[in-house]
C-alpha positions in Angstrom: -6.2 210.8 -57.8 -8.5 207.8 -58.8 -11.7 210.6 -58.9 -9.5 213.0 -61.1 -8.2 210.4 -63.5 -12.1 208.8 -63.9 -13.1 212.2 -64.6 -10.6 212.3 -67.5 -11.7 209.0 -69.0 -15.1 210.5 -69.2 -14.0 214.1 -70.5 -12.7 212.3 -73.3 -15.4 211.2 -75.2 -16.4 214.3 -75.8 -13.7 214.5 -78.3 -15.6 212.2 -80.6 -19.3 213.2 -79.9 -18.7 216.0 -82.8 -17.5 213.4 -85.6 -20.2 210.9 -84.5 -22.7 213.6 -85.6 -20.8 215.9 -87.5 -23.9 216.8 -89.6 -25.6 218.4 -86.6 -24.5 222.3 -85.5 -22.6 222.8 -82.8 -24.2 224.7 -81.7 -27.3 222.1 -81.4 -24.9 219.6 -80.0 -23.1 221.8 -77.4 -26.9 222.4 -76.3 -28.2 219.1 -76.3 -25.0 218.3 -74.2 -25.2 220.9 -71.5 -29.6 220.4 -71.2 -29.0 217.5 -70.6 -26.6 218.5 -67.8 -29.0 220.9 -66.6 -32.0 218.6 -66.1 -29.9 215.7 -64.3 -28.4 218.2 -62.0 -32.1 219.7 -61.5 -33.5 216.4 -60.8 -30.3 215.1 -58.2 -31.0 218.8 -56.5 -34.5 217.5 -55.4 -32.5 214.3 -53.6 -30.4 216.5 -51.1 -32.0 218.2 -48.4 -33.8 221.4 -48.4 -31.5 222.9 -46.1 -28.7 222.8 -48.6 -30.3 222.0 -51.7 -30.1 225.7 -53.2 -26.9 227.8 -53.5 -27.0 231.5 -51.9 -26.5 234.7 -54.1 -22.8 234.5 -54.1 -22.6 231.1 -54.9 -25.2 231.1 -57.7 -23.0 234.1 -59.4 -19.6 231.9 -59.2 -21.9 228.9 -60.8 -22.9 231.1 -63.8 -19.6 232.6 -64.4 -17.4 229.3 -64.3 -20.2 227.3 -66.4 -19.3 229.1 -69.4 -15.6 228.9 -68.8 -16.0 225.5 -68.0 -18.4 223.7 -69.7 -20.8 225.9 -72.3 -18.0 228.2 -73.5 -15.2 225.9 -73.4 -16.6 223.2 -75.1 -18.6 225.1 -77.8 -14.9 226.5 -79.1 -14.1 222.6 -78.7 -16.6 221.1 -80.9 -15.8 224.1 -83.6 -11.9 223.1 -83.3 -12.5 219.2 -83.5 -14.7 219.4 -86.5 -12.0 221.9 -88.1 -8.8 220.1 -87.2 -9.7 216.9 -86.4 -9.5 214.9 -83.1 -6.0 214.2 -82.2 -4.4 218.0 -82.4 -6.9 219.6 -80.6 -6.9 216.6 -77.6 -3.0 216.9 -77.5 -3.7 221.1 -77.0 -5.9 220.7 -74.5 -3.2 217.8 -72.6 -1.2 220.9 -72.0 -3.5 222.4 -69.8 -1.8 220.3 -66.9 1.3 222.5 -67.6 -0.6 226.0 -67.8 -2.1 224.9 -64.3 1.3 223.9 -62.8 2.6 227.1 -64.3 0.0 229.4 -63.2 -0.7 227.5 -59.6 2.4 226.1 -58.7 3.3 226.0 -55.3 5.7 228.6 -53.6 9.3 227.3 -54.0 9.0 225.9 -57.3 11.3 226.8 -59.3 10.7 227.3 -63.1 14.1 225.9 -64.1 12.9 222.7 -63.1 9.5 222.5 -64.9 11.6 223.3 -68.1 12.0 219.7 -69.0 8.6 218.7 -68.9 7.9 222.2 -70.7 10.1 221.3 -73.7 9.3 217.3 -74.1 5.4 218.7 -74.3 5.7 220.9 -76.9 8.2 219.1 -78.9 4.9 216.5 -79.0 2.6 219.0 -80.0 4.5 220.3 -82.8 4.8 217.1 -83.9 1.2 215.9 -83.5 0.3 219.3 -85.2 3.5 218.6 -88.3 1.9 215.4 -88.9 -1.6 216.2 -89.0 -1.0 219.6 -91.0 0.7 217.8 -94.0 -2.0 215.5 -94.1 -5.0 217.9 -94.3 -2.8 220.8 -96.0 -4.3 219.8 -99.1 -7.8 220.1 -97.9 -7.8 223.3 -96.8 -4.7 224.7 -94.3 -7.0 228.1 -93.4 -9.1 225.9 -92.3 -7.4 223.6 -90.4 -5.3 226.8 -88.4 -8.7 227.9 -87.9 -9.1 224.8 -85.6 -5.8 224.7 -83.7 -7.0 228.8 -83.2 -10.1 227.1 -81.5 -8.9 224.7 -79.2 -6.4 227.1 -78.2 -9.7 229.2 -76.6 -10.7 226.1 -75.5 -7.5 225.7 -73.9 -7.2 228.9 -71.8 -10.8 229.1 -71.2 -10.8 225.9 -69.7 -7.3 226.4 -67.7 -8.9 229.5 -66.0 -12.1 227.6 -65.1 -9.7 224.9 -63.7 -7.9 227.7 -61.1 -10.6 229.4 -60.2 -12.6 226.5 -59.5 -10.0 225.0 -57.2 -10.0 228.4 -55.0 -13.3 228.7 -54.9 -13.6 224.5 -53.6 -10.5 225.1 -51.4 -12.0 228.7 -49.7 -15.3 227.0 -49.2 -14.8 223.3 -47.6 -18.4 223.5 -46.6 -19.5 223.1 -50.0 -20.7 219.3 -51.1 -19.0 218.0 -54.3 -22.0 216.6 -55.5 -24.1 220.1 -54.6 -21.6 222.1 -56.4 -21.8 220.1 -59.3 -25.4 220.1 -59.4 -25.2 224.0 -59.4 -22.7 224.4 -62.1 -25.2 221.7 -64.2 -28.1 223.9 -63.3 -26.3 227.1 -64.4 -24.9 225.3 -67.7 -28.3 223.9 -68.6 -29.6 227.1 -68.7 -26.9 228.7 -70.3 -27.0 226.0 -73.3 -31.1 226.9 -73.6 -30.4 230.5 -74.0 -27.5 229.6 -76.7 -29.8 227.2 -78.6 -32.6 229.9 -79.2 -30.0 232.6 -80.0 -27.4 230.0 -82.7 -29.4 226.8 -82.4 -31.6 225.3 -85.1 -35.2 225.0 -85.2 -37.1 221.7 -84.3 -38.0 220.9 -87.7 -34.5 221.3 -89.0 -33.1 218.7 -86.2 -35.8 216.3 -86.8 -34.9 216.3 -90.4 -31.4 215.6 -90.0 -30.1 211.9 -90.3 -29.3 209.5 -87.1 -31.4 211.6 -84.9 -31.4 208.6 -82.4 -27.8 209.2 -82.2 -27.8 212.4 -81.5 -30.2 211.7 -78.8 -27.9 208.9 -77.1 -24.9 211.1 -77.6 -26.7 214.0 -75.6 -27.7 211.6 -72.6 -24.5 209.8 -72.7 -22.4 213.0 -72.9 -25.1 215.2 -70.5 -24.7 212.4 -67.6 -21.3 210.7 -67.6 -19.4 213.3 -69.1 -20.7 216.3 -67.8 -22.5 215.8 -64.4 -20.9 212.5 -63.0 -17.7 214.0 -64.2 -17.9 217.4 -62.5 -18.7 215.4 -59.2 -15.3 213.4 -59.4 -13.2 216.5 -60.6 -14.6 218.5 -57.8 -13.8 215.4 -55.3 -10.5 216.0 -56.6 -10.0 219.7 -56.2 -11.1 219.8 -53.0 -8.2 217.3 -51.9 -5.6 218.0 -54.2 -3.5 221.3 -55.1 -3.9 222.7 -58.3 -1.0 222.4 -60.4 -0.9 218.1 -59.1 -4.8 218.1 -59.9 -4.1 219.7 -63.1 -1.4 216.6 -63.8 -4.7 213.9 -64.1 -6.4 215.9 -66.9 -3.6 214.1 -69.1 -6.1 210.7 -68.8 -8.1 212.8 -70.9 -5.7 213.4 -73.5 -5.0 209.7 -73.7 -8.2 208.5 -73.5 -9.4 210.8 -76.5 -6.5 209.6 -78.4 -7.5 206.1 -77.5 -11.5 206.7 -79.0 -10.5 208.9 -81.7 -8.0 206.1 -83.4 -11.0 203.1 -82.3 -13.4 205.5 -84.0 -10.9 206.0 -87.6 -10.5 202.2 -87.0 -7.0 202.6 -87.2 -3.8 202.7 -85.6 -1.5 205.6 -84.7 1.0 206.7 -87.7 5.0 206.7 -86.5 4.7 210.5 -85.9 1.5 210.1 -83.6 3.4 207.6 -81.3 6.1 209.5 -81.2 4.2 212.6 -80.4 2.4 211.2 -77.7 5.4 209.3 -76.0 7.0 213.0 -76.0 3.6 214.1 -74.4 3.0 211.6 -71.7 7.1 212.3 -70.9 6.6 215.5 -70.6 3.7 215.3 -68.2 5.8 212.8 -65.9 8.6 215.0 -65.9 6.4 217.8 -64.4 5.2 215.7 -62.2 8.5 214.9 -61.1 9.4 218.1 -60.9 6.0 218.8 -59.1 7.3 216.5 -55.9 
């Protein structure tokens, strides 16, 4: 519990990385991110021993294909959502993954009728997270923000999917180290992120042009170590000790913690409608907990 919930207060920086240094692509900051990853995960592969420091064919395979649903791929939608719709709709969207995974991984005798509480209080939040913020930016341009809420909705499900499938795949093989599984998926997503930056990404002499470079720079390592590879080693600590709908309950400490930067990062407190939204939000989630038990 205390592993998933850390991981969640990590995740959720993330969700202000892309207004920090909105000027940059996403593409270029989604890279930077993920290379990062990659060479931290290279480096702590060298630190295990040579006996189980590489994965096997099968292994490798399942590293590359959840990377992009978990990490490249989700976050790249993400980053595009964020800077379209802001920070707070798109953290509250993905806070209902922990309902998709008790939905689509509940345990055997649990019955729906009893999740439809929690079901209702969470999206009576959302829509009124999403009210609020819509007649705020409807005068900006609407397209653009249902563009974003379009966004983190990929996000959403491609993250969800990474989430069950990871869990099987930790739960089938209890041989597997944490720490070397994470290393794996950083490897896989570092090289991922190079192969996306020299298809999208900008050119050297575009970055190095751009404003608060050293930023950028601190946001990568920042968001490459704690929030990617450190993170992925508590959330598979996690998985591989608790089911998947309950594990899928903590990812709400990332909802609440990107909240919590987004409104130090505005310097501002939550309007009426955003604590209101939220209380509905975190009630929901305890009420599928409850019902969870």
């Amino acid at each position: 519990m205390a592993a998933g919930l850390a991981a969640g207060a990590l995740w959720g920086l993330t969700f202000v990385a892309p207004r920090m240094v909105g000027h940059f692509g996403m593409v270029d900051i989604t890279a930077a991110r993920f290379a990062v990853f990659g060479a931290v995960s290279a480096l702590a592969v060298f630190a295990r021993p040579a006996a189980v420091r590489w994965p096997n064919g099968q292994q490798a395979l399942a590293a590359l294909g959840l990377s992009v649903l978990g990490f490249s791929g989700y976050y790249l939608l993400l980053a595009f959502g964020i800077v379209a719709a802001g920070t707070e709709v798109p953290s509250l969207i993905i806070g209902t993954i922990p309902v998709w995974m008790m939905l689509l991984g509940r345990p055997a005798g649990l019955r729906m009728r009893a999740l439809l509480p929690g079901l209702v209080l969470t999206g009576a939040g959302i829509a009124l997270m999403i009210w609020g913020a819509w007649s705020t930016q409807h005068r900006e341009g609407g397209v653009r923000f249902g563009w974003g809420i379009a966004l983190a909705l990929g996000a959403m499900v491609s993250w969800t999917i990474y989430g069950l499938l990871n869990a099987k795949w930790l739960q089938r093989h209890t041989e597997l180290n944490a720490t070397d599984w994470a290393n794996w998926l950083g490897i896989a997503t570092g090289l991922g992120a190079l192969l996306l930056w020299m298809v999208a990404g900008s050119d050297i002499a575009t970055l190095l042009a751009q404003p608060d470079g050293m930023l950028f720079i601190w946001i990568a390592l920042a968001s490459g170590f704690g929030s990617s590879w450190l993170a992925t080693i508590l959330w598979n600590i996690a998985s591989q000790r608790l089911s998947a709908s309950l594990c899928g309950q903590l990812i709400v400490s990332e909802t609440l913690f990107a909240l919590l930067y987004s409104f130090v990062w505005d310097g501002r407190w939550p309007q009426a409608t955003e604590w209101v939204a939220a209380l509905l939000f975190v009630l929901g989630i305890l009420a599928s907990i409850k019902a969870h038990r």
